[in-house]
SELOVO-102468 format. One record per atom (N, C-alpha, C): x, y, z. Coordinates in steps of 0.1 Angstrom, whole numbers, plus 5000, padded with zeros to 4 digits. Layout:
<pts>
XYZ;...
</pts>
This chain:
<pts>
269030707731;269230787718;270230897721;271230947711;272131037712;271531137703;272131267705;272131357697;273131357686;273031397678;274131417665;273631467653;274731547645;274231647636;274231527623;273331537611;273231447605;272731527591;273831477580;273731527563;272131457562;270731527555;269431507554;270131517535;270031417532;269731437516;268131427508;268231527499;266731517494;266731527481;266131427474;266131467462;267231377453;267831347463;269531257459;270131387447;269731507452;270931617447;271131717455;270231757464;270231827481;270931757490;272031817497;272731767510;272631897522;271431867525;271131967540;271531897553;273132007554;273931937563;273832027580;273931927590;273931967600;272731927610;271831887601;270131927607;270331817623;269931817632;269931747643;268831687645;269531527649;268731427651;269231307661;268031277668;267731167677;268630987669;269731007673;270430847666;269930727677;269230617672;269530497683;270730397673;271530397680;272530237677;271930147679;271230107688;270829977691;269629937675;268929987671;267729987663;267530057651;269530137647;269330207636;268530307629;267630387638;266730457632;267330627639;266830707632;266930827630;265730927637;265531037643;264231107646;264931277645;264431327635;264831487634;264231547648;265031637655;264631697668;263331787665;262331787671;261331837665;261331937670;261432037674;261832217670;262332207661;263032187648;263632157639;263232117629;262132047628;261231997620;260332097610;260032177615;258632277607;259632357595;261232407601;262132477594;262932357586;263332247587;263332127577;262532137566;261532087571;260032057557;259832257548;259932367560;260132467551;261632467541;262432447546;263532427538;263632357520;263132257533;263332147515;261932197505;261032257509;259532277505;259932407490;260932507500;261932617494;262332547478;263232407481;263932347469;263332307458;261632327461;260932257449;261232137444;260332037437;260531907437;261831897429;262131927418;263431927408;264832047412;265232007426;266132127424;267632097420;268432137420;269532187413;270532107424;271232037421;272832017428;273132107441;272932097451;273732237461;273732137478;274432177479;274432197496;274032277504;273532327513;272732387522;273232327539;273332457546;274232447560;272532467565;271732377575;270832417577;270632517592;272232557597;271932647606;271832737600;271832777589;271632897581;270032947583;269332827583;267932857583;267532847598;267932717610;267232727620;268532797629;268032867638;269132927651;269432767660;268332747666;268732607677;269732527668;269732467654;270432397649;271932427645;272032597647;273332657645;273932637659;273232657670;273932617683;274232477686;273632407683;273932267685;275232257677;275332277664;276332237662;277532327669;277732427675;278132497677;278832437695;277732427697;278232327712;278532197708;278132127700;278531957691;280431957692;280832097681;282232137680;283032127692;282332237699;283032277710;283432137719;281932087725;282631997737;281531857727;282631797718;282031657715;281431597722;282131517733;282431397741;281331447751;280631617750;279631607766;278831487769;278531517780;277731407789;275931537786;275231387784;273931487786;274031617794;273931557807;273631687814;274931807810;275931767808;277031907800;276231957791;275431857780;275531947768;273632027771;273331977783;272032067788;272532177795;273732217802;274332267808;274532417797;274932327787;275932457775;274732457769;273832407761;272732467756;271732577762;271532537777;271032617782;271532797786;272832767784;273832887787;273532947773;273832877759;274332917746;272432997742;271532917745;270233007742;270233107748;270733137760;270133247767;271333377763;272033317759;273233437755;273333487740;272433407731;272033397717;270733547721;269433487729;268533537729;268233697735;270033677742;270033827746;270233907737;271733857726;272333897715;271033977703;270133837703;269333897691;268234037696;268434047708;267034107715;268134247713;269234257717;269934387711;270434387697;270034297688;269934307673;268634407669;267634357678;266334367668;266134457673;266834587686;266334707688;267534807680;268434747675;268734827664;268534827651;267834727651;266734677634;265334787637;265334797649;263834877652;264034997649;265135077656;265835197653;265935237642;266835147635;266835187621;265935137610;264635087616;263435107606;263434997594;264534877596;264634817586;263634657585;262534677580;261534547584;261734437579;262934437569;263334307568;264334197579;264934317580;266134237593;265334237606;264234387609;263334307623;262734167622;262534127611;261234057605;262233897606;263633887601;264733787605;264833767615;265133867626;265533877640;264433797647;263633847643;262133807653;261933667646;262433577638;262033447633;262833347638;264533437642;265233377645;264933347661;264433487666;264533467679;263133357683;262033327677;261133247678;261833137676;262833087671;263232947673;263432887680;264032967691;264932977706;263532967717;262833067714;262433117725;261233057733;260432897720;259832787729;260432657733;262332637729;263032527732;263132527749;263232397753;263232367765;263632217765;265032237771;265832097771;264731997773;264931957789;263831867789;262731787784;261831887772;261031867768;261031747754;262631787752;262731747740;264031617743;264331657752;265431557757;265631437767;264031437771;263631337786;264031187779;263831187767;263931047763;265731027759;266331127756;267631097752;268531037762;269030927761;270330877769;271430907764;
</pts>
């Protein structure tokens, strides 16, 4: 199974593009990366059964899904272990980033952006290649 970013449509009027998922060629089937999953089903849950025409970038909602594609861009063609290589680099340089976000969200007393920071940074902060990747070829 490969990685790759994949348009989730819902509703046949929702295109939540980007979301990352498990592809097999051989067997045609699809598996959303599950860290990614709880913020999917919250996403679409957001759109209510009748929603409206729109597109939706779903790294907007998950951080791991904004890095993926973000390393996806960067080095297409990686080999597993590259793209374990850059993911592992890309969380830990994200998770420093937000850790001096959220002490100036603290500073300045604003509990909405602490309250972002700290949701974003929970995305990150139980991923573990391996865990999720032992099966990927």
């Amino acid at each position: 199974m490969e990685l790759e970013l994949r348009t989730v449509v819902y509703a046949k009027k929702v295109e939540i593009r980007n979301v990352p998922v498990f592809a097999c060629t051989d067997c045609i089937s699809y598996e959303v990366l599950q860290p990614v999953k709880p913020d999917l089903k919250e996403c679409i849950s957001k759109l209510g059964e009748e929603p409206n025409k729109q597109d939706v970038l779903f790294g907007e909602q998950n951080e791991l899904a904004d890095l993926f594609h973000e390393q996806l861009l960067a080095r297409p063609n990686a080999t597993n272990q590259e793209m374990q290589d850059q993911m592992q680099q890309a969380v830990k340089e994200r998770i420093n980033l937000l850790l001096d976000i959220l002490g100036y969200a603290q500073k300045s007393g604003d509990a909405e952006w602490i309250e972002t920071t700290q949701r974003r940074l929970g995305q990150l902060s139980g991923f573990v290649w391996q865990a999720h990747f032992s099966n990927a070829v």
